[in-house]
Each structure stands twice: as C-alpha cells, then as structure tokens.
C-alpha atoms as a printed R data frame, in Angstrom:
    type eleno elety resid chain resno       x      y      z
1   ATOM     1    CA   UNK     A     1   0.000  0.000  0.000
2   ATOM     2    CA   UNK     A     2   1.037  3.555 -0.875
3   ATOM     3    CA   UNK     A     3   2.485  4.878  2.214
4   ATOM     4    CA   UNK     A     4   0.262  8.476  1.449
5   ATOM     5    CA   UNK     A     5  -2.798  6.680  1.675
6   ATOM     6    CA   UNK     A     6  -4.619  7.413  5.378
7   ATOM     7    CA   UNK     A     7  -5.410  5.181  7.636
8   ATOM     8    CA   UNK     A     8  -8.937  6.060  6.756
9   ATOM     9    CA   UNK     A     9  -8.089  5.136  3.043
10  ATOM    10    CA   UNK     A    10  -7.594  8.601  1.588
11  ATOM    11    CA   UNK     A    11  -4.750  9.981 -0.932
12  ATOM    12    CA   UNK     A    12  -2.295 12.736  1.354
13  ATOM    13    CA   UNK     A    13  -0.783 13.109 -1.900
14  ATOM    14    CA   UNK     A    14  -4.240 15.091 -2.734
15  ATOM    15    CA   UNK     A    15  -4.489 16.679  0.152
16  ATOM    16    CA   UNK     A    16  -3.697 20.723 -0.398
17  ATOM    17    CA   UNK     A    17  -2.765 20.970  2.982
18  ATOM    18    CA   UNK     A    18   0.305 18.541  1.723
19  ATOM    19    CA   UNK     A    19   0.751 20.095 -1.481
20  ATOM    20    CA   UNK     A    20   1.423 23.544  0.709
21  ATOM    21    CA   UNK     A    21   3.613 21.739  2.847
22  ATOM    22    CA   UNK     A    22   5.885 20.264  0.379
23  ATOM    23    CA   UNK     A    23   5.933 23.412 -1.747
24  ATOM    24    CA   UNK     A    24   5.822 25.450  1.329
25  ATOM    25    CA   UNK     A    25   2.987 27.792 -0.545
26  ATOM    26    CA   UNK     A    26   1.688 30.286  2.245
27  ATOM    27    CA   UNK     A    27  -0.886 31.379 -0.015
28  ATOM    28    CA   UNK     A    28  -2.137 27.578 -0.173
29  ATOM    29    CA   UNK     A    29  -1.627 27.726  3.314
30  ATOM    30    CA   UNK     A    30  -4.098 30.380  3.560
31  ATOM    31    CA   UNK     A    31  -6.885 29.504  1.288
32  ATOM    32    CA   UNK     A    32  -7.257 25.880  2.814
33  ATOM    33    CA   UNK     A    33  -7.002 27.514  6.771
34  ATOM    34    CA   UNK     A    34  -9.970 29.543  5.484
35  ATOM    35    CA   UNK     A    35 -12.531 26.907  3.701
36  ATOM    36    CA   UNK     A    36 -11.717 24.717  6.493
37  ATOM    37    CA   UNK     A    37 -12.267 26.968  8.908
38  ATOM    38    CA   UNK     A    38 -15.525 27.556  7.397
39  ATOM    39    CA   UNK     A    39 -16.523 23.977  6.513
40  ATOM    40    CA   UNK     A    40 -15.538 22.457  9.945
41  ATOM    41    CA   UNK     A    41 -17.293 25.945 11.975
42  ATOM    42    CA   UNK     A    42 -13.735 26.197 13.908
43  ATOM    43    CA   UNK     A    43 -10.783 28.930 13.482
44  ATOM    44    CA   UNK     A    44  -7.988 27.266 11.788
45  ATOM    45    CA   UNK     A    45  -5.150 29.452 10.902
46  ATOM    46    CA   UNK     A    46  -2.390 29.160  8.209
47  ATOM    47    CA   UNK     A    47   0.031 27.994 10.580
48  ATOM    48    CA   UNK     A    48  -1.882 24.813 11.348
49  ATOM    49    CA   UNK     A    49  -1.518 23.740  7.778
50  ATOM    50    CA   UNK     A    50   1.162 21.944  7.686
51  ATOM    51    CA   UNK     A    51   1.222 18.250  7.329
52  ATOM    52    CA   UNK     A    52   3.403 15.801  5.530
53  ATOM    53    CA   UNK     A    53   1.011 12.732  5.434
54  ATOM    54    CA   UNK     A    54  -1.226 10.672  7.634
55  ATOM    55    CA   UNK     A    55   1.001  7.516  7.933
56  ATOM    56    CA   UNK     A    56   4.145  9.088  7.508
57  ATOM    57    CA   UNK     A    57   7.442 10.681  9.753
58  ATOM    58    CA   UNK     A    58   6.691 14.665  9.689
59  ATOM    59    CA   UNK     A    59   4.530 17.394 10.269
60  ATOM    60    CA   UNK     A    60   0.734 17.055 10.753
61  ATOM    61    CA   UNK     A    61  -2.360 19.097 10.715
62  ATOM    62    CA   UNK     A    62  -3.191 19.618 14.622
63  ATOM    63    CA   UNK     A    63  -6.466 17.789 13.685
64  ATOM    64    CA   UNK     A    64  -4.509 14.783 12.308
65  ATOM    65    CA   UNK     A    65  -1.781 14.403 14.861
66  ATOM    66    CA   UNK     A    66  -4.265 14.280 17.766
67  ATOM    67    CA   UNK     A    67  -7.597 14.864 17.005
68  ATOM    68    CA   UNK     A    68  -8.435 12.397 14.207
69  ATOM    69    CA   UNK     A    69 -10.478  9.383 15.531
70  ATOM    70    CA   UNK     A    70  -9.600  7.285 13.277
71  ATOM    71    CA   UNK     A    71  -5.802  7.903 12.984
72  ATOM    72    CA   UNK     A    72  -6.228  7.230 17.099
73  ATOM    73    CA   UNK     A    73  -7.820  3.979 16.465
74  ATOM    74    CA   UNK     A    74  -5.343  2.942 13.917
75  ATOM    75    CA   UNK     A    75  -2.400  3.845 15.089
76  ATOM    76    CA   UNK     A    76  -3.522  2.295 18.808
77  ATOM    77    CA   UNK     A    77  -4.436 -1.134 16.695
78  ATOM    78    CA   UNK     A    78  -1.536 -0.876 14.819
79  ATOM    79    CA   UNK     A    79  -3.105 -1.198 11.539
80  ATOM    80    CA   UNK     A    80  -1.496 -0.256  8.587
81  ATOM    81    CA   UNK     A    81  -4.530  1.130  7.625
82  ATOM    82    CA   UNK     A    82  -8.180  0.527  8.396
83  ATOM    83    CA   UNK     A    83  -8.149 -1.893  5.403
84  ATOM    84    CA   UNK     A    84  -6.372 -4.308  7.570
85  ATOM    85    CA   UNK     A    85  -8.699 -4.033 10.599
86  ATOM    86    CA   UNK     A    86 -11.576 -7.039 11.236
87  ATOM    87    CA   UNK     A    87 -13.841 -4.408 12.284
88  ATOM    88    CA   UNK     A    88 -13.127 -1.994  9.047
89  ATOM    89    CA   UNK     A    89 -17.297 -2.769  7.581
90  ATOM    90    CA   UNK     A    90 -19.147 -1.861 10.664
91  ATOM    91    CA   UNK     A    91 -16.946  0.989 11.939
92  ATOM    92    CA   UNK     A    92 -18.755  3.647 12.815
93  ATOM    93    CA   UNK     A    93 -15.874  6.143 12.380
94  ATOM    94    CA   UNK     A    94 -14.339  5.249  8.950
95  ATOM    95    CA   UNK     A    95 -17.983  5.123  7.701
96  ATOM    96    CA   UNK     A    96 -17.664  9.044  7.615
97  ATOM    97    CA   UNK     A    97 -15.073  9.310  5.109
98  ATOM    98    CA   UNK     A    98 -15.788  5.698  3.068
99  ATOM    99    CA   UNK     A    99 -19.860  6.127  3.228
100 ATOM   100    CA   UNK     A   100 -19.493  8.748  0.815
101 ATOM   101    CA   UNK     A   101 -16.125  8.261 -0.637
102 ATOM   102    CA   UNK     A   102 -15.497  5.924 -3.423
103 ATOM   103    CA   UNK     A   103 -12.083  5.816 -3.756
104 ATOM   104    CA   UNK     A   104 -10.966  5.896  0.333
105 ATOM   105    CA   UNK     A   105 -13.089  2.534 -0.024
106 ATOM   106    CA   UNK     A   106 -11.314  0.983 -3.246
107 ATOM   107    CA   UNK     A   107  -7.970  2.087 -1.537
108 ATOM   108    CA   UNK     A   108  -8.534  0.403  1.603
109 ATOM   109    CA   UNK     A   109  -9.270 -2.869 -0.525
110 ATOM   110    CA   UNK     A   110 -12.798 -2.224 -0.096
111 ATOM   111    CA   UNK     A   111 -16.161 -2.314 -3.346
C-alpha cells in the first residue's frame, strides 16, 4: 500500500494541505485555513496547515496528529490502515469518510 494513503483510506498526496507543505505555498496555506475553517465551523489558521502525510514521519495538521479518531484507532491497533482491521465494515468512524467516498473505499481494498 502507498504509504500516502490514510489510515482512513484517503490519498495525502491530494491533500492541499500537503501540497502547501511540500511546496511550502503560504498562499495555499491560507486559502485551505480559510474553507476549512468555514466547513468544519472552527478557526484554523495558516500555521496549522502543515502536514506531511497521515502515515508518515513529519509534520501534521493539529487535527490529524491528535484529534483524528480514526488515525487514534489505527495507530492504537496498529493497523497499517483501516483496510487491515476485522472491524473496518461496521466501523462507525471510517464510515464518515468511506460512506461517501469511493475511492478511500477501493484504496482500503474495499467495493
């Protein structure tokens, strides 16, 4: 498995909040602090957008490093990735990012 696929099953490599922190783009930095801050109804600021991956050695988005049930879960089991877990088709958690996500399903293994 892709080592920038989440635990959850979705691409990091997509992720703008990676793309900004590779290219180190403040601008990028910006744009995403704002429609997250907007989509989530918290205050996220530029500086928070930094993460190199889910799964991998590096920075993380404060929501990722600590906050992320499902990275918790994971990482407690673990799992390479929530593909690998025997409880991965009636989880609760992951059903919030796989119910409506196609691909975080195929790349977990899953229909």
């Amino acid at each position: 498995m892709k080592d920038l696929i989440a635990y959850c099953g979705l691409d990091c490599e997509r992720c703008e909040a990676r793309t900004a922190t590779v290219n180190d783009d403040d601008a990028l930095r910006a744009r995403v602090a704002k429609e997250w801050s907007e989509l989530n109804g918290v205050s996220i600021t530029p500086e928070m957008i930094n993460c190199d991956g889910c799964r991998v050695d590096g920075a993380k988005t404060p929501f990722c490093e600590a906050l992320c049930p499902i990275r918790q879960c994971a990482l407690g089991k673990r799992l390479e990735t929530c593909g690998s877990c025997p409880e991965m088709a009636a989880c609760e958690k992951l059903a919030m990012i796989t119910g409506n996500n196609e691909e975080a399903r195929r790349n977990l293994g899953g229909a």
